[in-house]
C-alpha positions, 0 to 999 in steps of 0.5 A: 870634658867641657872643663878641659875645653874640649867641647865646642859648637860651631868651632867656639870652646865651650865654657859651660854645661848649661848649655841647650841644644836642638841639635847635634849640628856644629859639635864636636870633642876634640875637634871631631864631629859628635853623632847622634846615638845609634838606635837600640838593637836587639837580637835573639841568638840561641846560645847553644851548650858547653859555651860561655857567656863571656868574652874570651876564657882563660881554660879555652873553652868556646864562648859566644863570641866564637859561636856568633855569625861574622858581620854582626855590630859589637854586640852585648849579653842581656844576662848570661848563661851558665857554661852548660844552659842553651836557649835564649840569650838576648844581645843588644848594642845599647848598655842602657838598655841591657841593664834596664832589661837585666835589673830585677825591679823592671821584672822582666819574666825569664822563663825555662825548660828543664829536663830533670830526674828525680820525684816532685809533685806539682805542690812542691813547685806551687809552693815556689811562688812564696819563694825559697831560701836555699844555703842562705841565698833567698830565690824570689817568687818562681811560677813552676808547673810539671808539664809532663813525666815519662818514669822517673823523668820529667819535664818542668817550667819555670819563669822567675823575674830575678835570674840569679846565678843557677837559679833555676838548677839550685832551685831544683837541686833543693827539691832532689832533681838531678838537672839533664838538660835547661832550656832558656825558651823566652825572656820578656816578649821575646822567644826562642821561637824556631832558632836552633842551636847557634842561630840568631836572628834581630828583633824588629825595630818598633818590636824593640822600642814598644818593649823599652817604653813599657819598661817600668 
């Protein structure tokens, strides 16, 4: 933009990029005022089932966006949900972060219920935190723990760091558990708490920034 002569201070074309600045006072693009950038938001919403994490679906299914409040700001996915999947889905207006929170690197532990029928034993899912290769794709380390059985049913927990697609129903889909129902109950710090199905609710500011400092 400073190459087509589209930015100036204090009405003076620019002419170079190495340019310092104390403030954004006098600059503009195109003759318009440039703002400082909005502070990073973030807002737990509980993503209720049979809703897709997109913006729009060619089939007319329900998104996100048909379940979210009016009056919201532009607002994008930290991640998604598969169509069935409720629970927590974090929301935020700042692309940066989404994608620091998102990438695996920063490790960021996301962490499920799932209801399955089925047989495992405790062992079986200790022996997920060396990791499992299923069809060729590899699921990283995964702390997984039967938190209670009523026949053949059963509750079990799962917190991974990776969050690749139907992770966690693959994973037991690979142990011989039919998946009823999968709970997404936190992401980071940041739980699902008492939001029901459709609620949202926006994390506090100095909540947020303590967050994105810590980020590795």
């Amino acid at each position: 933009m400073i190459a087509e002569g589209r930015v100036a201070i204090e009405g003076k074309v620019l002419t170079t990029p190495a340019t310092l600045l104390e403030t954004l006072k006098g600059v503009t693009v195109d003759g318009k005022p440039v703002k400082a950038p909005e502070s990073a938001r973030l807002f737990r919403f509980y993503k209720p089932p049979l809703t897709l994490t997109a913006a729009r679906d060619p089939k007319g299914r329900a998104t996100i966006y048909d379940r979210l409040p009016q009056g919201l700001p532009r607002l994008m996915p930290v991640g998604r949900l598969d169509y069935m999947t409720e629970g927590l889905l974090l929301l935020t207006n700042d692309g940066e972060f989404k994608r620091a929170l998102e990438l695996p690197r920063t490790g960021v532990v996301r962490t499920y219920r799932a209801r399955a029928f089925g047989h495992v034993t405790q062992d079986q899912l200790e022996a997920l935190a060396d990791g499992v290769t299923i069809e060729g794709v590899h699921y990283g380390s995964i702390n997984a723990n039967l938190e209670r059985r009523t026949g053949r049913n059963c509750w079990i927990e799962m917190s991974l760091t990776e969050g690749k697609n139907r992770e966690v129903r693959r994973v037991l889909e690979h142990l011989g558990m039919q998946v009823s129902r999968l709970i997404r109950t936190s992401y980071g710090p940041f739980e699902l708490g008492p939001l029901q199905p459709g609620g949202v609710e926006e994390v506090p500011r100095p909540q947020v920034e303590d967050f994105r400092s810590s980020l590795k």
